[in-house]
C-alpha positions as a Markdown table, in Angstrom:
| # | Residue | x | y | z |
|---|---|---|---|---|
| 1 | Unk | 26.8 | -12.3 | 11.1 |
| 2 | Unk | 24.8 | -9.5 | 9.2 |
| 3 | Unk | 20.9 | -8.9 | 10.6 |
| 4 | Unk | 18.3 | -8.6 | 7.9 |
| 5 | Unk | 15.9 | -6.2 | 8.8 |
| 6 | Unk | 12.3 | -6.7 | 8.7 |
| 7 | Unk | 9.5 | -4.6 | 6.9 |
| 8 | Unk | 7.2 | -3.0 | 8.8 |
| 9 | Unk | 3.9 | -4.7 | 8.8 |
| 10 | Unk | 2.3 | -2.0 | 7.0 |
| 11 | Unk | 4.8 | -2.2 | 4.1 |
| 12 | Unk | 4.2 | -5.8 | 4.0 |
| 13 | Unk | 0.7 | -5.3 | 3.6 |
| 14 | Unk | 1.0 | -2.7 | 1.4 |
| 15 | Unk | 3.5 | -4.3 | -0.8 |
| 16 | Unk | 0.7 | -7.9 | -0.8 |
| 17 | Unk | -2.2 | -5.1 | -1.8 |
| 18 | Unk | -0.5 | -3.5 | -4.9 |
| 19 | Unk | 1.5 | -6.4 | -6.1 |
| 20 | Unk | -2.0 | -8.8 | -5.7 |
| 21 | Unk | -2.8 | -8.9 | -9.7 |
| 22 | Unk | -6.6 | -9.1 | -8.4 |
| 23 | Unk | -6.6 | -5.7 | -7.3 |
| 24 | Unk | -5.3 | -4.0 | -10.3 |
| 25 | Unk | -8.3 | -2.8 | -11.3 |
| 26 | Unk | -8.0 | -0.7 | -7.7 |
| 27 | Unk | -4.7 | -0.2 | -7.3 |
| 28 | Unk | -1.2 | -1.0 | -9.3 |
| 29 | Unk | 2.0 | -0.7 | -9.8 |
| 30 | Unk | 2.6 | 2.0 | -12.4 |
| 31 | Unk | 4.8 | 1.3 | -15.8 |
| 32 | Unk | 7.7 | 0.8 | -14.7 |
| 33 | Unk | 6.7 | -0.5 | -11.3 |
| 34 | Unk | 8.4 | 2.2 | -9.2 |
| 35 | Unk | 5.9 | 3.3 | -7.6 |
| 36 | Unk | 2.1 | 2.3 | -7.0 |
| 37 | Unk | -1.1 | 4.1 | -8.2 |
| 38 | Unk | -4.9 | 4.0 | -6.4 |
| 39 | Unk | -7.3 | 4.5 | -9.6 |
| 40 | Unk | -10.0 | 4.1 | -7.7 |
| 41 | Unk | -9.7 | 5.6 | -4.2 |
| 42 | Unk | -13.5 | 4.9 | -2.8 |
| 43 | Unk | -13.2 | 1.0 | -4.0 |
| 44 | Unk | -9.5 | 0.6 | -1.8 |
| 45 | Unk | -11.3 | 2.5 | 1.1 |
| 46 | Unk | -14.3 | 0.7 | 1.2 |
| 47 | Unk | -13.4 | -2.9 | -0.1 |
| 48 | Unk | -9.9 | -3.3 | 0.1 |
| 49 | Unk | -8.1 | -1.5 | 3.5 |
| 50 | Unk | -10.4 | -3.1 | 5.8 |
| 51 | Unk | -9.3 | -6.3 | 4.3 |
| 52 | Unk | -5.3 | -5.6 | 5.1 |
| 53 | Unk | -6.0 | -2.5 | 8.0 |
| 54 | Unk | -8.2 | -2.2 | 10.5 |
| 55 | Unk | -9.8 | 0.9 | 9.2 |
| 56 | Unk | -11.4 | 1.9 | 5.5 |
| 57 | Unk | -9.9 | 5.4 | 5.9 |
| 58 | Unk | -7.7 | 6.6 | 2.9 |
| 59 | Unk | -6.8 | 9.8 | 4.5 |
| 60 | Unk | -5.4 | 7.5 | 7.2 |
| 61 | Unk | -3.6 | 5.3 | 4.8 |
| 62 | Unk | -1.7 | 8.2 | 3.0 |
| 63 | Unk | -0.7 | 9.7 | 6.4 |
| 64 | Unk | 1.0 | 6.2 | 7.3 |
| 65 | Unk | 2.7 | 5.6 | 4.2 |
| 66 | Unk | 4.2 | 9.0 | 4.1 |
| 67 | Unk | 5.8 | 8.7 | 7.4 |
| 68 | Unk | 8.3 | 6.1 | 5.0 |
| 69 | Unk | 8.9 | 8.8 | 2.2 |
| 70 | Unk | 11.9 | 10.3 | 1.9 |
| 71 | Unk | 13.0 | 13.1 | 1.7 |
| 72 | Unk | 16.7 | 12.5 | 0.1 |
């Protein structure tokens, strides 16, 4: 029987904060939805990570989600 692996928590979130069509005045998915853009980086900190994280820091943020870029 083949195991389906989880998302991390923080991908889940992440993935429930861009794809949330309320927020896309804050953060998006670009054209083609390959990838997600912040337009307005002060208005995620301050409004939107402390609603998913527990911390309002966007340096914080980008740190985290880099540790699941790759490289390849």
């Amino acid at each position: 029987m083949a195991q389906r692996s989880v998302p991390a928590p923080f991908l889940r979130k992440t993935y429930q904060l861009v794809d949330d069509p309320i927020t896309d005045e804050v953060i998006s998915w670009n054209e083609n939805g390959t990838s997600f853009v912040v337009w307005k980086t002060a208005d995620f900190a301050k409004d939107l990570l402390p609603t998913y994280f527990k911390h309002n820091n966007f340096s914080s943020f980008i740190r985290q989600l880099n540790t699941y870029v790759s490289d390849h």
